[in-house]
C-alpha positions in Angstrom: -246.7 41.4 16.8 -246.8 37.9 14.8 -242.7 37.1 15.1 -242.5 38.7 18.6 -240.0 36.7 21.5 -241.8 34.7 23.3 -241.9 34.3 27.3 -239.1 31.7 28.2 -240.2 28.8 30.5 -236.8 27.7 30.8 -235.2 29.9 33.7 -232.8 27.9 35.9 -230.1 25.8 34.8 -227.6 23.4 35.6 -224.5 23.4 33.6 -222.6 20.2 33.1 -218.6 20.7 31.7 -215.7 19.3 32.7 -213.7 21.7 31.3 -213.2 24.4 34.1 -212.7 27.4 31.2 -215.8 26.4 28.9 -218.0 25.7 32.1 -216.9 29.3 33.2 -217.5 31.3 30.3 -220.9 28.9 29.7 -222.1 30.0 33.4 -221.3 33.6 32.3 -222.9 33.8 29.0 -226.4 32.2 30.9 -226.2 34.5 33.6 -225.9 37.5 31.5 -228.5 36.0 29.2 -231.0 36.3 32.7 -231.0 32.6 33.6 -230.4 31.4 37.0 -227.3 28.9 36.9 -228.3 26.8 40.3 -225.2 24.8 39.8 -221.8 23.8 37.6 -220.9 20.2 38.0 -218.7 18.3 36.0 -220.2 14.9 35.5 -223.7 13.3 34.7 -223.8 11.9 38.5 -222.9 15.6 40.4 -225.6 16.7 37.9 -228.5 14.4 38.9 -227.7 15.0 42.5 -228.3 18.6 42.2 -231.5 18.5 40.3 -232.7 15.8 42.7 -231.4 17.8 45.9 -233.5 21.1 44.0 -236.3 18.9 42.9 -236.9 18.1 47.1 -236.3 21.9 47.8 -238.2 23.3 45.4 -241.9 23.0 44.6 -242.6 25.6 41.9 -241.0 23.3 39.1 -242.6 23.0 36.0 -244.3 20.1 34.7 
């Protein structure tokens, strides 16, 4: 198949919104699209905590 879907690499996500309604429905849309939303923060800070808190926890991340 030449213009088949490819395999994503991109499978967990942090969403960052600071609007509580658009950072709800974003959460749901990804989760129904079959990604894994590990957290929803609403600032750049809160974000990089998280990543760095699942960086030390995790040790499968992609390079």
């Amino acid at each position: 198949m030449l213009f088949g879907r490819r395999q994503r690499t991109i499978r967990r996500i942090v969403v960052v919104e600071d609007e509580p309604l658009v950072a709800f429905d974003n959460e749901h849309l990804l989760s129904e699209a079959g990604y894994e939303v590990v957290a929803t923060v609403d600032s750049l800070a809160d974000a990089a905590r998280v990543i760095q808190e699942e960086e030390g926890s995790t040790s499968s991340l992609p390079t």
